[in-house]
N, C-alpha and C positions, 0 to 999 in steps of 0.2 A: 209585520213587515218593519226591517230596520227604518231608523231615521237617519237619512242622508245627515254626513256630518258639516257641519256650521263653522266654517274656515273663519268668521270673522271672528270668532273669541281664541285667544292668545292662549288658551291651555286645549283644545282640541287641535290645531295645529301643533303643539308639542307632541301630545301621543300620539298625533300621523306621524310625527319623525321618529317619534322613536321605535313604531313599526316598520317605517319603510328602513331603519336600518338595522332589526333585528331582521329583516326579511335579506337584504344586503348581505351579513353577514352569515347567514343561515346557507345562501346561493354558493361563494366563497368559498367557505368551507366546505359543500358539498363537494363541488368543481375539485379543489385540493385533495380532497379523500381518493376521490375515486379515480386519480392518478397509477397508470400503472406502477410507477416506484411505490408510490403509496400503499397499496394494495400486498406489492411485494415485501413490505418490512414488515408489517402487521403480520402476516400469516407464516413468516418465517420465526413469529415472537414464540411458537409453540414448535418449531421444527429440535427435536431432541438431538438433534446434531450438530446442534449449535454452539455445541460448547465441547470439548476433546476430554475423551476418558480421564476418568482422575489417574491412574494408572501414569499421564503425561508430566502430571505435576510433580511427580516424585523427583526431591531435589539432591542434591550430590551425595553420593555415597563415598564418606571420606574414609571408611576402614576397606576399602576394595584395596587390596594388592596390585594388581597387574591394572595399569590404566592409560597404558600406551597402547596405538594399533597394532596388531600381532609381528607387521613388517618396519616396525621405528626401533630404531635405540635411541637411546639416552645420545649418543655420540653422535648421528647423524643430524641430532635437531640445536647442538651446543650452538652450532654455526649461524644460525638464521640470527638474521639483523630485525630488527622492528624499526618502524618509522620506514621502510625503505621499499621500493619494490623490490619483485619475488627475481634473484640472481638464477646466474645458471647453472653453479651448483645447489639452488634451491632447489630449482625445475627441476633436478632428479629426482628429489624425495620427494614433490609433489607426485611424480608418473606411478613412481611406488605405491603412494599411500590410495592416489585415485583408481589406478589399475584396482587395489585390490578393494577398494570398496567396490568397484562395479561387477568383482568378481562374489561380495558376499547378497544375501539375501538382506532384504529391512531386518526381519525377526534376528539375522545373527549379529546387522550392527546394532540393534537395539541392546541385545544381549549383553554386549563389547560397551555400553554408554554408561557414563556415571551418574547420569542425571543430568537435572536442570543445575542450570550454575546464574545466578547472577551478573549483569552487565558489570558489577563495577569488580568482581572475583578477577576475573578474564582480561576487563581492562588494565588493573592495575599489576595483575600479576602474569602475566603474558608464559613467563619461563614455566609456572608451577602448571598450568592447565596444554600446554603445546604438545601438541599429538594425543590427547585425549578426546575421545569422543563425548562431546557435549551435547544436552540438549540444548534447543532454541525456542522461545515461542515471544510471536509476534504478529505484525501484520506486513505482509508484502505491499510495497508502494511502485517497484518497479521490477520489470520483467527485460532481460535484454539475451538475445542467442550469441553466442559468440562460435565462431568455425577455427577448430585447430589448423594450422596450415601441414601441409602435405608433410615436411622434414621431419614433424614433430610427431607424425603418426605409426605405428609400428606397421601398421598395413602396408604403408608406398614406400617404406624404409628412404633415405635419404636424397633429397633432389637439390638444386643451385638455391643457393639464396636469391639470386639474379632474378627468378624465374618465382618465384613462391613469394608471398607479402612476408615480410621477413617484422619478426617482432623481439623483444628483446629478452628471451628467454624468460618469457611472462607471459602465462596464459588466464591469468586472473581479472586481464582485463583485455578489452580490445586493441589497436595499434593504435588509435586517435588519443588513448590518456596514456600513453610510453611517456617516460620520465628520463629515459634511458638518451643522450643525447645521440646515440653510436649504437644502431641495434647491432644485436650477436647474430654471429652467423652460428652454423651447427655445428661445426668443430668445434666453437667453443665450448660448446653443451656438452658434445660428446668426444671428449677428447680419444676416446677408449672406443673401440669399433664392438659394441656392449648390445645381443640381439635381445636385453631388456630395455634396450633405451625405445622413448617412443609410449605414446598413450594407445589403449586398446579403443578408444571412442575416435568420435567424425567432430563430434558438437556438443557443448554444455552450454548452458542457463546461468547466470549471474542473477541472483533474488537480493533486492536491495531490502530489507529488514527493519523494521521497526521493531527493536525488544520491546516486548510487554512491559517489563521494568525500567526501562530507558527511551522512551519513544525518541527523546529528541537527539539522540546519537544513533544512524542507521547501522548495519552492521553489512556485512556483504557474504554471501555464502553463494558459492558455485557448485551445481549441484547438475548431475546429468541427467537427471529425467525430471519432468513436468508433467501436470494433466494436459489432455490436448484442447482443451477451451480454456486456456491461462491467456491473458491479453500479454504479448509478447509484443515489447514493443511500445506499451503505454501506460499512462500511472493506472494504477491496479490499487486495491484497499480488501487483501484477501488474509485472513485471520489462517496461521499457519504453525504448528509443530513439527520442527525437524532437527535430528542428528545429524552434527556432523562434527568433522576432526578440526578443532583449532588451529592453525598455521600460525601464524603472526600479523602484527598490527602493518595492514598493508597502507604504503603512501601510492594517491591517486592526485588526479588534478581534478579540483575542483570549481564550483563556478566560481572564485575571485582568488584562490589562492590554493597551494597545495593541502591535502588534507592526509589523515589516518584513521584507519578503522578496523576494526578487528577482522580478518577475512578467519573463514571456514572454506571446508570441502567435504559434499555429501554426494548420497545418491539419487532419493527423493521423497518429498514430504511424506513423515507420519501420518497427519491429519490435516485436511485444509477444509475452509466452509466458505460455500460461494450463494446458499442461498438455494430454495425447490426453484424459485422459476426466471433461475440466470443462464440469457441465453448463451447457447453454443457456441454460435458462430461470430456471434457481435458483442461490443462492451458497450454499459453506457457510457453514455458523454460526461465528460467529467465535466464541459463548460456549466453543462443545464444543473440549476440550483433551483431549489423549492420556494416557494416562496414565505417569507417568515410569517408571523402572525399579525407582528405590529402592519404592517402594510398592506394584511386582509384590511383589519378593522381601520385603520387609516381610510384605507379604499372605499370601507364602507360608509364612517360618515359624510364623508367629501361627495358622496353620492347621495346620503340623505338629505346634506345642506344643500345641492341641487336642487331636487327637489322642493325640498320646504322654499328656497327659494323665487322657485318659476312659481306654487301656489300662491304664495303673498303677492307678486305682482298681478297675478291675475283675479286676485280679489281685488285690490287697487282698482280694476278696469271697469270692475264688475259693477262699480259699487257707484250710484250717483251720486252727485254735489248734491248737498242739499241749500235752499237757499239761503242767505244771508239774514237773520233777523233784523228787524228796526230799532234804532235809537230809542226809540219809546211806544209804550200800545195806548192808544187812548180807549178808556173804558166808556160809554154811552153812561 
């Protein structure tokens, strides 16, 4: 049978503490594991779809000939401004080039792509890569829908600006970032009574980008199909490959000033990875953070010292005065 341990010697109170916070930290750590996030990263550390066919990585093919979309020329793209938003002789070769990606399959724009291209290729040289199908890969941080308004649709052919949310011959962004002080009405757009004017869709997706090679410059690609569990509408952190046609470096308004970034136009992700057990219907919270290590083990000695401290006073209690000896013993 063990022997009860003897609090009053100062090195058996140390190895109590230093089990009650190896037991501390043991609990702690338990509790953090078996966390469903927790649970969900580890078992996704083995999901082989975690990473996108090498196939994606393949970077630009500079002896390709033909590297414009089949519907650009050279002459309709000399016009576009950079730094600026998308004008309303832009918005035509945008309806163009989008019309007919949504009329091609993935496999034929992949076909049409040159590869992966570098964030600073694109940035710097905007003219040599415009109307070129590029890849992209990165991670999506935000998800946002954007509604074409009626005039601009080939379906409801042309209705009042009066009457329609009128935007400024820019569908690259919503009407709350227009930069434009004077939106356009449709005759401006369509001067020419043109039964190709007009997008063949209702609604695209704006995917705010983080390049793999560039994280800290997002890029922005407008693309008209999504999976249907993408959180639309809030920060997202979804690892993504996709094609699409370079445009120009669009100017948006940003949180303190105006900005620029490279915009695209696609159809829909190559590859995305969300994880085996990310649900459907809900995202997590992005407030809820894990908790770090230092402030498991923090937590746990502060709970040893507890401890060890309530034992010491209570041997304190436990333990009689003894009496006072005499000034002197007299021997007989």
């Amino acid at each position: 049978m063990a022997k009860p341990i003897d609090f009053r010697y100062h090195k058996n109170r140390r190895n109590f503490s230093w089990a009650i916070l190896g037991i501390g930290i043991v609990l702690i750590l338990g509790w953090t594991l078996f966390q469903k996030e927790t649970l969900t990263f580890l078992f996704s550390l083995n999901d082989p779809n975690r990473v996108p066919p090498e196939w994606m990585n393949q970077m630009e093919d500079i002896s390709r000939p033909e590297r414009y979309l089949d519907v650009l020329t050279p002459d309709m793209l000399d016009g576009i401004k950079d730094h600026a938003p998308v004008s309303a002789s832009e918005t035509k070769t945008v309806m163009r080039l989008w019309n007919r990606l949504n009329a091609m399959t993935l496999e034929e724009i992949r076909d049409v792509s040159i590869g992966r291209v570098l964030f600073a290729q694109y940035f710097k040289q905007p003219e040599t890569y415009r109307g070129n199908v590029l890849r992209i890969r990165g991670t999506v941080r935000l998800i946002q829908k954007v509604e074409i308004p009626n005039w601009l649709k080939k379906s409801n052919g042309q209705s009042s600006p009066e009457t329609e949310n009128p935007v400024s011959g820019d569908v690259s962004k919503p009407e709350k970032q227009n930069t434009n002080s004077q939106p356009q009405k449709p005759e401006q757009i369509n001067a020419e009574n043109n039964e190709n004017f007009g997008y063949d869709f209702d609604t695209f997706y704006e995917l705010w980008i983080q390049p793999e090679d560039n994280p800290r410059d997002p890029v922005l690609v407008n693309t008209l199909n999504i999976p249907e569990n993408w959180p639309v509408g809030k920060d997202s952190k979804i690892p993504i490959v996709i094609d699409g046609v370079f445009f120009k470096h669009y100017l948006y308004e940003g949180m303190e000033d105006m900005e620029s970034t490279p915009c695209f136009y696609a159809k829909s992700p190559l590859w995305y990875w969300m994880g085996k057990e990310t649900p459907q219907t809900e995202t997590r919270n992005p407030e809820r953070k894990t908790i770090p290590l230092i402030y498991v083990v923090a937590g746990a000695f502060i709970f040893a010292g507890l401890i060890l401290r309530f034992i010491e006073r209570r041997i304190k209690q436990s333990i009689p005065e003894s009496e006072p000896l005499p000034d002197k013993i007299d021997f007989p």
